[in-house]
Every structure is written in C-alpha cells, then in structure tokens.
C-alpha positions as CSV (number, residue, x, y, z in Angstrom):
1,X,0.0,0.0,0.0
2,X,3.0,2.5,0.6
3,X,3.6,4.8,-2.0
4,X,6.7,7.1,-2.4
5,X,6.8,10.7,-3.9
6,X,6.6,11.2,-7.7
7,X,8.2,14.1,-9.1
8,X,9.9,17.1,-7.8
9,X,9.6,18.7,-4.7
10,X,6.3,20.0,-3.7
11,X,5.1,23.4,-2.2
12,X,3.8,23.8,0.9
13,X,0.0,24.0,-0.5
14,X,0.7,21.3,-2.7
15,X,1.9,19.1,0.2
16,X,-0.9,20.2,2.7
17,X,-3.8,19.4,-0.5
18,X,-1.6,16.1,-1.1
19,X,-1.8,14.9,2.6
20,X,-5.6,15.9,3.4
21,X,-6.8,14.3,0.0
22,X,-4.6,10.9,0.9
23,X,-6.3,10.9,4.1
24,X,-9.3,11.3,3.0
25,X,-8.9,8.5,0.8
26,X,-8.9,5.7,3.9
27,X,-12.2,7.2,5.0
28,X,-13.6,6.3,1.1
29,X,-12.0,3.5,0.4
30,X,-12.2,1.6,3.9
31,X,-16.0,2.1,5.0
32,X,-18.8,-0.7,4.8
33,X,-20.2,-1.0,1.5
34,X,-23.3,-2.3,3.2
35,X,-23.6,0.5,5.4
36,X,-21.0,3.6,4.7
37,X,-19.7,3.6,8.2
38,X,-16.2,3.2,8.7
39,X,-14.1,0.4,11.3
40,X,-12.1,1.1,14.2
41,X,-8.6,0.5,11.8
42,X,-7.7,-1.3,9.0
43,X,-7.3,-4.4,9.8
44,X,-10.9,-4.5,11.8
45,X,-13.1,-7.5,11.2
46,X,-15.2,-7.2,8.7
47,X,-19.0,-5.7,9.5
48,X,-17.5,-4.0,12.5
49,X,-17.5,-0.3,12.6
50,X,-16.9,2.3,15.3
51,X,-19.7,5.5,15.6
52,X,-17.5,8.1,16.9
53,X,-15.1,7.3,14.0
54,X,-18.2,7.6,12.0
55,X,-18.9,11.1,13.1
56,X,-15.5,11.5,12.1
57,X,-16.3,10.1,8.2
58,X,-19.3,12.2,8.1
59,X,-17.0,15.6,8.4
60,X,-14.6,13.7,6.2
61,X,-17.3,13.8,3.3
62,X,-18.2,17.2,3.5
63,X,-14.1,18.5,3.1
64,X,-14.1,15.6,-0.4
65,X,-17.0,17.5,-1.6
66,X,-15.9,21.1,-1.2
67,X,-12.3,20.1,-2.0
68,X,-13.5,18.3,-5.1
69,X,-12.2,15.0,-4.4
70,X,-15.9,13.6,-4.5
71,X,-19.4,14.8,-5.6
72,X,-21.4,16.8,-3.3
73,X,-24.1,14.1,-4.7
74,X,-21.5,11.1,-3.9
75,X,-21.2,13.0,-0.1
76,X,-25.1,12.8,0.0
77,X,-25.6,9.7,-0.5
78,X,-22.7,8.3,1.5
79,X,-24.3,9.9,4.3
80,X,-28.0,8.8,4.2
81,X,-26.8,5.2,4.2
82,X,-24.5,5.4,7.2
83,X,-27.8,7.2,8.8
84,X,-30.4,4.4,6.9
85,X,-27.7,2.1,9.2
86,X,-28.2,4.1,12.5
87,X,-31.9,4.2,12.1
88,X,-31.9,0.2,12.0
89,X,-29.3,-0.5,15.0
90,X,-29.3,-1.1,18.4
91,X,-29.5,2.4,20.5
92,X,-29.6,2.8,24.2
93,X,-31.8,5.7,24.9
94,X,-30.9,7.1,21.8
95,X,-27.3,6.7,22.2
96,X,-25.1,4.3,20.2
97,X,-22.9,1.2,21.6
98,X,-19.1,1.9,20.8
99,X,-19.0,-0.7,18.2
100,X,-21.3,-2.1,15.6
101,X,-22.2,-4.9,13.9
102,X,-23.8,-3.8,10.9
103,X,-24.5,-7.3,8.9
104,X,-26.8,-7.2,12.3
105,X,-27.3,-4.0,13.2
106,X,-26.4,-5.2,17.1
107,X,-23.8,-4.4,19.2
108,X,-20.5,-5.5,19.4
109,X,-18.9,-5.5,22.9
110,X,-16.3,-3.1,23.3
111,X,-15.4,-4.8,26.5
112,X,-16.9,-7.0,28.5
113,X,-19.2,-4.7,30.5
114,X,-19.4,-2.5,27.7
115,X,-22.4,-3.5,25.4
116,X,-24.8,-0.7,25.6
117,X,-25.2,2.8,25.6
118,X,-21.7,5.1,24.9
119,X,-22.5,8.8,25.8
120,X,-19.1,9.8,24.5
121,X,-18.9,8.0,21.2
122,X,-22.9,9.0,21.0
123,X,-21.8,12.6,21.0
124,X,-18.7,12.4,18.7
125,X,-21.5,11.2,16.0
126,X,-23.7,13.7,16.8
127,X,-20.9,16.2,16.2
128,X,-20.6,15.1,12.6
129,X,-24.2,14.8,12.0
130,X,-25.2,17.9,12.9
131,X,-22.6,19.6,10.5
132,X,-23.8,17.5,8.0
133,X,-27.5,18.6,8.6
134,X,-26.2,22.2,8.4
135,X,-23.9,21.8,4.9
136,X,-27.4,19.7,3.1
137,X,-28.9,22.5,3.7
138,X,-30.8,22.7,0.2
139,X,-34.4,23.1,-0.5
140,X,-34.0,19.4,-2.4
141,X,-36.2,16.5,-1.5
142,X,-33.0,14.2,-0.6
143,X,-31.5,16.8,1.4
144,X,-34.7,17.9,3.3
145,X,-34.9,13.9,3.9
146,X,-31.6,13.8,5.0
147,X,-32.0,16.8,7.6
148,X,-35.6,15.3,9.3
149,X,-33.7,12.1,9.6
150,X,-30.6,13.4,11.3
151,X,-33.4,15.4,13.7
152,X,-34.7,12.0,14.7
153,X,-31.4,10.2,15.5
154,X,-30.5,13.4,17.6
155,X,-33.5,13.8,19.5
156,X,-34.1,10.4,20.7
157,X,-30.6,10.7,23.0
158,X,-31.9,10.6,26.2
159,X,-28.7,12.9,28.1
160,X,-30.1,13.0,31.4
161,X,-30.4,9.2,31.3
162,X,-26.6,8.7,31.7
163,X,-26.7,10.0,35.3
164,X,-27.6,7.2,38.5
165,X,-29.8,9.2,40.7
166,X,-27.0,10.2,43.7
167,X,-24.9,11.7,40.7
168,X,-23.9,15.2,39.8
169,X,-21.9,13.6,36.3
170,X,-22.5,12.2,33.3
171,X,-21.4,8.6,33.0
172,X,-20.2,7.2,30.3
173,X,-21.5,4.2,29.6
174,X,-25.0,2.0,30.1
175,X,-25.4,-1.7,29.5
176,X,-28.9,-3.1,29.3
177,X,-26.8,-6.2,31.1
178,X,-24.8,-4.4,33.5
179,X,-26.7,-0.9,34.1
180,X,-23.8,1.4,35.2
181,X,-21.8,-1.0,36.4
182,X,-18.5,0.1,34.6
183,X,-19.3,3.7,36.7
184,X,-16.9,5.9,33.9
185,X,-17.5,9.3,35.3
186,X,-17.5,12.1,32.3
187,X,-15.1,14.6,34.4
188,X,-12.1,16.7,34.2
189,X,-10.2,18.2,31.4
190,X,-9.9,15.8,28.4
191,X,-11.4,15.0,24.9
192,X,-15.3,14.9,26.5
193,X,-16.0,18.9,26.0
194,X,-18.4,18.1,23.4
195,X,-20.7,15.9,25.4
196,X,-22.0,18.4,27.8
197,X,-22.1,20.9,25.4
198,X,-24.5,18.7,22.9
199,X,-26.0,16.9,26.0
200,X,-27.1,21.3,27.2
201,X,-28.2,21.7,23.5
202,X,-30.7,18.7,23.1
203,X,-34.1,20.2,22.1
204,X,-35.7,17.2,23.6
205,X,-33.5,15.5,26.0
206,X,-30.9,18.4,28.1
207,X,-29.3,18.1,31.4
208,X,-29.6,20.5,34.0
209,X,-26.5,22.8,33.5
210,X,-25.6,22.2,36.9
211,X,-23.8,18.5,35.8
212,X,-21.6,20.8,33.3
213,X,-20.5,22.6,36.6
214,X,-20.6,20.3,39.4
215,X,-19.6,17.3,37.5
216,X,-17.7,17.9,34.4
217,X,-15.6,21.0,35.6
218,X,-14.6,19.2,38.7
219,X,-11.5,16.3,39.7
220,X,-8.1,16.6,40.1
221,X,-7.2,16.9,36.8
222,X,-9.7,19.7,35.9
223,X,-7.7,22.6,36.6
224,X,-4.2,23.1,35.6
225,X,-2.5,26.5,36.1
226,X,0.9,25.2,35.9
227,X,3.5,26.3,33.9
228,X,6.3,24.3,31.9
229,X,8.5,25.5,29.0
230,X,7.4,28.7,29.5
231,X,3.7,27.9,29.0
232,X,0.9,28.3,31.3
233,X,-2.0,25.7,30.9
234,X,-5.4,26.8,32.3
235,X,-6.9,23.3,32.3
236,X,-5.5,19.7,32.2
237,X,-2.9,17.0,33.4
238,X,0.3,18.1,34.2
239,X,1.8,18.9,30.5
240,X,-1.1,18.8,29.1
241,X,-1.4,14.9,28.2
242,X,-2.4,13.4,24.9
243,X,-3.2,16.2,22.2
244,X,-6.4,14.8,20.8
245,X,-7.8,16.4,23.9
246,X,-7.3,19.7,21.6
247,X,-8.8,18.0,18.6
248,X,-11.6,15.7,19.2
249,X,-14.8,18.5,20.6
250,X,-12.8,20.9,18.4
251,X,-13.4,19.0,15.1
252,X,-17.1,21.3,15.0
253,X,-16.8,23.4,18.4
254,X,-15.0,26.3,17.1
255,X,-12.6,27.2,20.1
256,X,-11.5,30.9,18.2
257,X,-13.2,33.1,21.4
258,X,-14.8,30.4,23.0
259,X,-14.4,31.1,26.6
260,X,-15.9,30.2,29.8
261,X,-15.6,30.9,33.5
262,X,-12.6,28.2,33.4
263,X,-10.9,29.2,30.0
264,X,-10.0,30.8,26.6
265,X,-10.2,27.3,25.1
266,X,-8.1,28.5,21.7
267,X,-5.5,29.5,24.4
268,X,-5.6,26.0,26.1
269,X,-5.6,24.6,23.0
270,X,-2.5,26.3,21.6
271,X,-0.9,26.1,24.8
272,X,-1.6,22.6,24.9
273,X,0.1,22.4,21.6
274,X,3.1,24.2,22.6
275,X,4.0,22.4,25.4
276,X,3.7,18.6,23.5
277,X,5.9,20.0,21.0
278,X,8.5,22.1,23.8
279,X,8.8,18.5,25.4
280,X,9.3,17.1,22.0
281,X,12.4,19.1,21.4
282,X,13.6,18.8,24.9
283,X,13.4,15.0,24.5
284,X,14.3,14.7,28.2
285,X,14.4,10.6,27.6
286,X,16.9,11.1,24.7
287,X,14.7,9.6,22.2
288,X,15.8,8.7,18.6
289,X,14.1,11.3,16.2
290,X,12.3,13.8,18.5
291,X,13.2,17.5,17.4
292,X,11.5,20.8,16.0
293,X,10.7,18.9,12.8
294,X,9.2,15.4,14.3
295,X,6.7,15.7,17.3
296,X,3.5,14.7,18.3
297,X,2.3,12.6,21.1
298,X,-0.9,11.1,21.3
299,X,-3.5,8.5,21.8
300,X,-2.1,6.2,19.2
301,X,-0.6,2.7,18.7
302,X,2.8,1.9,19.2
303,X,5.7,-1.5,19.7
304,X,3.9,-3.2,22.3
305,X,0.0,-2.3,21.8
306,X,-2.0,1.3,22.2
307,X,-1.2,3.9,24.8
308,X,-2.6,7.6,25.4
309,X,1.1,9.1,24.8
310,X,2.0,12.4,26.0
311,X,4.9,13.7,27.7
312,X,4.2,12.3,31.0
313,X,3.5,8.7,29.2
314,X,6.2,9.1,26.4
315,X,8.1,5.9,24.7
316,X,9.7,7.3,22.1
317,X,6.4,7.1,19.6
318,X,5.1,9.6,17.5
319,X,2.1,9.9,16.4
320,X,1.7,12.3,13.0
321,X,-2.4,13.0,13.7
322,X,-1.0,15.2,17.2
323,X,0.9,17.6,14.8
324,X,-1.3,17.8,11.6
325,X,-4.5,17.8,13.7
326,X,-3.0,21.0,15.4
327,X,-2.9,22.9,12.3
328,X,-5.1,25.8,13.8
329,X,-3.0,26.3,17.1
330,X,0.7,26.2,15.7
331,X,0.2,25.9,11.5
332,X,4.5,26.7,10.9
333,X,5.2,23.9,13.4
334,X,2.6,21.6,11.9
335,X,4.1,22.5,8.2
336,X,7.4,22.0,9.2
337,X,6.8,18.4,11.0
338,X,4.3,17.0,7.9
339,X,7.4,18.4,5.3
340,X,9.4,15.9,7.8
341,X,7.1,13.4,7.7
342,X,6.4,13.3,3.9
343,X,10.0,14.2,2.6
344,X,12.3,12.8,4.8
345,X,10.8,9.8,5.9
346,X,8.8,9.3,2.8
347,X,8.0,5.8,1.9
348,X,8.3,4.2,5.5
349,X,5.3,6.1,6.9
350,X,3.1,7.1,3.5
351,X,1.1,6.0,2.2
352,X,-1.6,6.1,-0.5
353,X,-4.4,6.8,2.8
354,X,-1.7,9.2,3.9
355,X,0.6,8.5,6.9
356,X,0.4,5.4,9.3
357,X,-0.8,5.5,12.7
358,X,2.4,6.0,14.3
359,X,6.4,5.3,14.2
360,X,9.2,5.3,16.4
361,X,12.5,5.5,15.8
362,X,14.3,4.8,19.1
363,X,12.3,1.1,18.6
364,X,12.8,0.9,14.3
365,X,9.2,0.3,14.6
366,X,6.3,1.6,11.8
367,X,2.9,1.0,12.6
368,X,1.0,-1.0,9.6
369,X,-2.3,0.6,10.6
370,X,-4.6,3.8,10.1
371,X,-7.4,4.4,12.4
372,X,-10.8,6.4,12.0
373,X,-10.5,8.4,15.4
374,X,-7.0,9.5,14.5
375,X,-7.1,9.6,10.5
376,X,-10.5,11.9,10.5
377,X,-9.4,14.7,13.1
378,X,-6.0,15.2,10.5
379,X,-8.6,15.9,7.0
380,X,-11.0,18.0,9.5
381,X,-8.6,20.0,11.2
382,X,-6.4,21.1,8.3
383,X,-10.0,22.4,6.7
384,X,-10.6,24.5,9.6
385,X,-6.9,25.9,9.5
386,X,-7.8,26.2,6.1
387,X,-11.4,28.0,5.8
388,X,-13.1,27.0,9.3
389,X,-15.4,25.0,7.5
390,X,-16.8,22.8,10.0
391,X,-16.4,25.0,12.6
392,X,-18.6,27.5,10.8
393,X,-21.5,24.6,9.9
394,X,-21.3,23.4,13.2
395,X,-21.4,26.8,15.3
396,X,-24.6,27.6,12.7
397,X,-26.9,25.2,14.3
398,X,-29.1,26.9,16.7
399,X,-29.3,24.5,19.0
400,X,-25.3,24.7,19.6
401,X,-25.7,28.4,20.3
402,X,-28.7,27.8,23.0
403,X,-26.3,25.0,24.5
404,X,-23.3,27.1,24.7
405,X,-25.3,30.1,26.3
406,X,-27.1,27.4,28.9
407,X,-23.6,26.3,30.1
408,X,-22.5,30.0,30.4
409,X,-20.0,30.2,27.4
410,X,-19.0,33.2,25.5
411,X,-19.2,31.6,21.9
412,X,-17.3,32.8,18.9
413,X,-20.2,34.9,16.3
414,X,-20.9,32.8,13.3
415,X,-19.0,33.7,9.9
C-alpha cells in the first residue's frame, strides 16, 4: 500500500492538498459497502465499525466534496446510508454502543461490561451529523430527507439518562446487562467537552447545566494553572497529556473566542500544543528522532499495543495526527513536521491513505495501521486551519448556540 513521492519537490499547499486528500482517501475506500460507516482501523473484522469514527467520516465527506475529491451528490448519499444504518441499529436511549455490527445491526462489545449505551462515542457522532445537517442545507427533496432524519437520530438521545440518581456527572456508559456497572465518570479536562455541550443543546432531551459545573468541571485533573517551558496551561494534566484532547470537541466546536468561567479554550488549546511540542524538542528521555521537525504525542498505537502518549507517558512514539490535527494552534510547526514526515521519511510512513498511525525510531518500529479516530481529526482540522469550514456549519446550528449560552459560554459569532 506505501507509496513514495513522484516528481519534484512539492510546495507547501501542494503538500498540505496532497496529505488531506490521501487521508481522505482511507475514510472512502475503507468504510462498509453495506452501510457507509467506517471500522475502528484497518485491519478490523469485517462488518465492524466504530460510531464516533463515524462522526468523524461524516466531516470527512463534506471537506471531499468542497475540495472536489468527490461529488457533493456522492457525499449525499454516503451519508444517508451510514444514517439508513443508524436508524436500524441497536440504541440505548438514543445513544449508540461503541461498536457495531452492521450485517446485524447489534452491538458488538467493546469490553466486557461494555455493550450498551456510549455517551461519548454518541456525542462524537452527533458532532458530525449535525454539521452534516447544516452543509445539506438545500431546499432538495433528498436533502430535506436527510436533515428530518438526522433530527430523529438526535433527538431520541436521552442525556439525562446517563446519570444514576446520587450523581452530579454524566457517566459514560449504560449496559442493558450491566446498568452502570463500569461507573466511567464524564469529568475533568480531556477529549469529552463536546458531550455536555451537545447533552445542554438537546431540544428534547438536556441536562440541568448544573452536571456541566458540578460534574464535568470538577476532579483533580480539571484545573491546571501550571506552567512548563514557558507555558501556562489553564486546564488539564500536568503537561497537558495526549493532544487529541485539543482535537476531538474541536473538530465542530469552534474554540476561536470560546471562553468560559474556566478558560480561553483557543489559548488552552495552543498552549496545549506548545507544550507537546516544547517536550518534543527537549526529548528529556533522549529519544531517537524527536526535534523541532518530528513531534506529536498522542493516543495512538505503538511496539507493544495502544497507549494515550504524552509527555508524562512518552516511549519514544510519535504519532503524525497530534501535529497535523494542530494545524489551527501552531500551523509553521505543523508545516514544518508534515514536510518531515512526507520528505524525509517518505515511503516508510506514506502511504496512498496518507501517513500510518504511528512510528518510532528509538524502537525501528512503523505501525501498519490507520485508524478512523485519528485519520478523521488530520482531514478536519487542516479544513478548519484552512477555511473553518466545519467549525462554521457546526457553530450555525441553533441548537449549539442555545447549548453554549445554557452552560455559560461566550461563543465565537458565526461567519
């Protein structure tokens, strides 16, 4: 599958087209025929997809349509069948399991205990499909279709739900065979933003904003206020921890002047950013490869499984989706480490779905994979560097706004 460069050099818009429409490609290429949703990675069993990686693909198809590397008809229809599959599947008070079988439309197990209801995979899919309902947005009898449809999936999630009664948090997860058994509070500083925003927005189904306070903006690793390589962090894990916590509820939350009574979340964001990348240079472990051109630590695969990688959890693996998925906080850093990527490592990390999951030169090891959750954020975010596409479709829909203004945010105007 790896493909080396052809031709001369490339400038730096050629490269940046180049990489998003390669990326793009795994998120076309790789779904279900039966049911346009795409798997966990690669090598997933057949039938098997993953929702929030789906919500992912659904933001994926509207940058291949404005870019041009598919129809905005091809887009349309790619998306009614992956929601044609949701509307047939098993939901757990209107939110989606983690996995799913889609040759059955039933669950797959994530884990043992984990066969029902995810809140935060539920709300990663929303995230997609409510941009999506805001791009169709043509008086057409497919689109209108389209838009009603996506209404019904959202409404029927059932927020308050995910709470046991002594609670001030959203949990998790629900199992129609365990209840809340696996007890996953949704709290602290991390990738979950999105889920208390959507859960205050429902027009059917919203929490009291009280479990946004009390619950979400609480824990010992809610506030920061630290400082390291010359950075402060408002909010977080000591140095910041993985950086898809700056990319997953920012894929449609525009962060550009969102602030709340706990942050400027473009300045956590790009703080976060710096701080991955000051550690990356630093390379206080004396890693092979780290510097100003390679860094990036993530969630991501690496030599002896998966790991949430980040400078307090570092072994020596980089993960390219942490620096081209922060395009909008630090875009000269990003260029210069995708130029790195793509010129100088070349054919041992691209590929014709762009780069692999991860690599690490202190172990000689190249990961053989791509994966939805960290392929999708790479295509989205270099968009909203680019034009603040999705950011602009998904800060249009009203109910956003009304969610944003329950929880007490100052959101960003609407371009």
């Amino acid at each position: 599958m790896k493909t080396a460069q052809k031709g001369g050099p490339l400038s730096d818009a050629e490269l940046f087209a180049r990489v998003q429409e390669h990326t793009f490609r795994w998120f076309w290429e790789r779904a279900d025929a039966s049911s346009g949703m795409v798997p966990d990675r690669t090598s997933s069993r057949g039938g098997i997809v993953a929702t929030g990686g789906t919500g992912f693909a659904v933001m994926v198809l509207i940058v291949g349509a404005e870019r041009g590397f598919i129809s905005r008809e091809a887009a349309l229809e790619r998306t009614t069948l992956i929601v044609a599959t949701l509307e047939r599947a098993d939901l757990y008070h209107g939110a989606v399991p983690h996995w799913l079988d889609v040759r059955t439309g039933k669950t797959e197990p994530f884990s043992e205990k984990d066969d029902g209801g995810d809140l935060v995979e539920t709300a990663l899919l929303m995230q997609g499909l409510l941009t999506a309902r805001e791009y169709f947005d043509r008086d057409e009898a497919a689109e209108r279709d389209l838009r009603e449809r996506i209404n019904a999936l959202w409404h029927a999630v059932d927020w308050p739900f995910y709470k046991t009664a002594g609670d001030d948090v959203l949990l998790w997860h629900w199992s129609p065979n365990f209840g809340f058994a696996i007890d996953h509070a949704i709290r602290g500083w991390n990738e979950c933003l999105i889920t208390y925003v959507l859960a205050a927005a429902s027009p059917t189904h919203p929490i009291d904003p009280e479990l946004y306070h009390r619950g979400w903006a609480t824990g010992p690793v809610f506030v920061n206020g630290e400082t390291a390589y010359g950075v402060t962090l408002p909010l977080g894990p000591p140095l910041g921890g993985p950086l898809f916590f700056a990319h997953y509820s920012f894929l449609g939350l525009d962060p550009r002047g969102l602030v709340d009574r706990y942050a400027d979340y473009f300045q956590q964001n790009r703080g976060h950013v710096e701080i991955n990348r000051a550690y990356c240079i630093a390379n206080p472990k004396g890693f092979a490869g780290y510097g100003p051109d390679c860094w990036g630590l993530t969630a991501s695969d690496n030599h002896q499984g998966y790991a949430g990688h980040s400078p307090t959890n570092d072994f020596g693996v980089i993960t390219p989706t942490a620096a081209l998925s922060s395009f909008p906080y630090a875009p000269e850093a990003a260029m210069v480490a995708m130029r790195h990527f793509h010129d100088d490592l070349g054919a041992r990390i691209w590929t014709d779905w762009g780069f692999v999951d991860a690599f690490s030169e202190e172990h000689d090891w190249t990961s053989t994979e791509h994966l939805a959750i960290d392929q999708g954020p790479i295509v989205i975010m270099m968009e909203n560097h680019r034009s603040g596409l999705l950011w602009r479709l998904f800060m249009r829909a009203p109910e956003v706004r009304a969610g944003l203004d329950r929880l007490g945010f100052f959101p960003p105007k609407v371009a």
